[in-house]
C-alpha positions as CSV (number, residue, x, y, z in Angstrom):
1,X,275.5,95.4,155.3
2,X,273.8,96.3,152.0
3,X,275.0,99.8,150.3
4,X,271.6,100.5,150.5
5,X,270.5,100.2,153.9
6,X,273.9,102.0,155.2
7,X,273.1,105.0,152.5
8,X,269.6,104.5,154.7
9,X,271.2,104.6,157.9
10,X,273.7,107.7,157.2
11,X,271.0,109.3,155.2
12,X,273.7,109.6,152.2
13,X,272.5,110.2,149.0
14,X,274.2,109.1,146.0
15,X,276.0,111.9,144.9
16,X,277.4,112.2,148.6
17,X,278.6,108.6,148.3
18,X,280.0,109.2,145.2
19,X,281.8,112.8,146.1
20,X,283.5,110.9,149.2
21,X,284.5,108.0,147.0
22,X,286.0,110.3,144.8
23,X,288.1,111.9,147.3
24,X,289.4,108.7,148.1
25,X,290.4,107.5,144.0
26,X,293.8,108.5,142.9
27,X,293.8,111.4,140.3
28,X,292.1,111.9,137.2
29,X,289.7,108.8,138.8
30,X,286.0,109.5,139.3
31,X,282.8,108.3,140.8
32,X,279.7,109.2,139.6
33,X,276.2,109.7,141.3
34,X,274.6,107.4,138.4
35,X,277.2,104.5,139.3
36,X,276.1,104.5,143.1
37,X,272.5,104.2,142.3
38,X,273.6,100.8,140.1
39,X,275.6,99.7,142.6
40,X,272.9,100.7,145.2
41,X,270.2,98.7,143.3
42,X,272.4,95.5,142.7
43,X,272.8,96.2,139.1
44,X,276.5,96.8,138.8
45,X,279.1,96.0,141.0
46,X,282.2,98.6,142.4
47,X,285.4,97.6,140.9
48,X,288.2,97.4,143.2
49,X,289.6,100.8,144.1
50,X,286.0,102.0,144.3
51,X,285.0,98.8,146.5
52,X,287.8,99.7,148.5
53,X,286.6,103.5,149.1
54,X,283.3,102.4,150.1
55,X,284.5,100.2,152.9
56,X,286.4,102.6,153.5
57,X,284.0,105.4,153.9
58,X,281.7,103.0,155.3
59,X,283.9,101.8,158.0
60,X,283.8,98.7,157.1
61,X,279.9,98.3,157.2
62,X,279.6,97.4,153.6
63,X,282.1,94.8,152.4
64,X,282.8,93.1,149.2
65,X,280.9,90.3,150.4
66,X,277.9,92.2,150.7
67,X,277.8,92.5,146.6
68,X,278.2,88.5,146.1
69,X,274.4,88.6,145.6
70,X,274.5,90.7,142.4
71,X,278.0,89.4,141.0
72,X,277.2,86.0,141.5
73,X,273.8,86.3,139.2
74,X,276.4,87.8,136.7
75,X,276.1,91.5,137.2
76,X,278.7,93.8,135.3
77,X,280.8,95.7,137.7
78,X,281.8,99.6,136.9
């Protein structure tokens, strides 16, 4: 499932996502609201500890598979 259509589905907004991710990044390590919204649009791609906070907080709804899309067409992740 798309980041963006679970955010839909849970009614998350970005800085939500990104608080919870946070909570979930060892210290000093942060997520930003601005970051989601790339990631959300396909832009940028998580890196790995965040990746793994979204599936995380997800679930395991959104995968790393479900960011191929914008990494294959050589997306930068953050």
């Amino acid at each position: 499932m798309k980041l963006a259509d679970w955010m839909r589905e849970e009614r998350m907004t970005a800085r939500a996502v990104a608080s919870a991710v946070t909570e979930r990044l060892p210290p000093g390590e942060s997520c930003s609201a601005s970051a989601v919204e790339k990631w959300r649009a396909g832009v940028r791609v998580p890196r790995r500890r965040k990746m793994q906070a979204i599936i995380t907080i997800s679930e395991g709804r959104v995968t790393a598979n479900d960011f191929t899309e914008a990494s294959a067409s050589g997306e930068r992740t953050s």
